[in-house]
C-alpha positions in Angstrom: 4.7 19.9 -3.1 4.6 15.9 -2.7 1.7 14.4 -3.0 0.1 10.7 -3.0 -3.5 10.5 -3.9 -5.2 7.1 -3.9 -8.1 5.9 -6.1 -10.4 2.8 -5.6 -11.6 1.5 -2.7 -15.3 0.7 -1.3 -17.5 -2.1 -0.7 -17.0 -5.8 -1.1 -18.4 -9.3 -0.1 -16.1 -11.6 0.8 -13.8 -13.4 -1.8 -14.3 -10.6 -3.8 -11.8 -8.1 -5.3 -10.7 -4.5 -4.8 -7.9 -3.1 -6.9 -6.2 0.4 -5.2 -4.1 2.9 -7.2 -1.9 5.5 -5.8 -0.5 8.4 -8.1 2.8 10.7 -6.9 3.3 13.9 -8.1 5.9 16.9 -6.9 8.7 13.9 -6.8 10.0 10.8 -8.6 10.3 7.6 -6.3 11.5 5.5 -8.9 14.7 4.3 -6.3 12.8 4.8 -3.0 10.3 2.8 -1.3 6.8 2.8 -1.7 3.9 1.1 -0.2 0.8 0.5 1.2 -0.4 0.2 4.8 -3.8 0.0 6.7 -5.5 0.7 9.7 -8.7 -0.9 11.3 -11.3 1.0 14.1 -9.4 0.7 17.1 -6.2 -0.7 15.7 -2.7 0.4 14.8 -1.5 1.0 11.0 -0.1 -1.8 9.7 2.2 -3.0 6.9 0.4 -4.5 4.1 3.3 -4.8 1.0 6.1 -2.2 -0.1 8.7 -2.6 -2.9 11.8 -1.7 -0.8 13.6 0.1 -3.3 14.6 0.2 -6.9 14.4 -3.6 -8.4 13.4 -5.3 -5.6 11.1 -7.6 -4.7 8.1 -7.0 -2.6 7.2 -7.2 0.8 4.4 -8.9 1.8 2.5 -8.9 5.3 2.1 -12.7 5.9 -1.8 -12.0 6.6 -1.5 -10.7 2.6 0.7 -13.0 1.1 -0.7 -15.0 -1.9 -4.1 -12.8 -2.0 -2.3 -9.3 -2.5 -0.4 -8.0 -5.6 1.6 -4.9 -5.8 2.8 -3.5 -9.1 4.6 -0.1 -9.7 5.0 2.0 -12.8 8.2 4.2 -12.4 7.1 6.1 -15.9 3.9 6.8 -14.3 5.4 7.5 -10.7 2.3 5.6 -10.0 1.4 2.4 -8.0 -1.7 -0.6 -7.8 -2.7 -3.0 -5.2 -4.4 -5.5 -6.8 -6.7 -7.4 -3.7 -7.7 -10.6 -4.4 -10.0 -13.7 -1.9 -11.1 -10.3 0.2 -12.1 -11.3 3.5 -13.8 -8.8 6.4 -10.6 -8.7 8.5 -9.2 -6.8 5.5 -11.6 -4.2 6.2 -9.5 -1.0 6.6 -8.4 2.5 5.4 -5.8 2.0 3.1 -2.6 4.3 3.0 -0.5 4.7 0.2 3.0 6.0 1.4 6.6 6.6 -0.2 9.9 7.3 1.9 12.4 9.4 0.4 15.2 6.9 0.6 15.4 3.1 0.2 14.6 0.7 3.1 16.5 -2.4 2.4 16.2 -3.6 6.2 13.3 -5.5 6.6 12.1 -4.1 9.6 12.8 -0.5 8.5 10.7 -1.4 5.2 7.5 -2.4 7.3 8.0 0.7 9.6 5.2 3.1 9.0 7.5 5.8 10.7 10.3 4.9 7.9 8.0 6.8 5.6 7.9 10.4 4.8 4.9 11.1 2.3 1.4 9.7 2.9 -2.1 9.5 0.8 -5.1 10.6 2.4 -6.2 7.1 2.6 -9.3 5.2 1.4 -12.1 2.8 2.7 -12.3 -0.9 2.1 -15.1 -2.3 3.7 -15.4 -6.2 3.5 -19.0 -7.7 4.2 -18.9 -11.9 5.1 
């Protein structure tokens, strides 16, 4: 049985930092895609950064870009979200996901229905 289990998470004041992990077990995702995605009260889930496949680079939401860090261990099977310059409109539950193939295209990448395995999810909670 897959499963993606996230760690980290909580309270913040603005400019602070939160750092996310998210551990696979039942499968290896070393060549597929895996990444992280949130959703606010009220709003739809949205793309936040994935590494597309095996060596690529990652994919960053430009809201994310330059404050947001993702890092994967393939050994591990596990993956980090470092969050840096927090601000309240990154308040949100978190989702770690993984798709069982690669996601090359972009838009396919960013796709929250492109994935197959999810993480419960966890709060982040940004105070200004």
């Amino acid at each position: 049985q897959v499963q993606l289990v996230e760690s980290g998470g909580g309270s913040v004041q603005a400019g602070g930092s939160q750092r996310l992990s998210c551990a696979a077990s039942g499968r290896t995702f070393s060549r597929s895609a895996m990444g992280w995605f949130r959703q606010a009260p009220g709003k739809e889930r949205e793309f936040v950064v994935a590494v597309c496949g095996s060596g690529g680079s990652p994919l960053y939401a430009d809201s994310v870009k330059g404050r947001f860090t993702i890092s994967r261990d393939n050994a591990k099977n596990t993956m980090v979200l470092q969050m840096n310059s927090l601000k309240p409109e990154d308040t949100a539950v978190y989702y770690c996901a993984a798709s069982e193939s690669t996601l090359y295209i972009r838009s396919n990448c960013k796709s929250p229905s492109r994935y197959d395995y999810w993480g419960q999810g966890t709060q982040v909670t940004v105070s200004s």
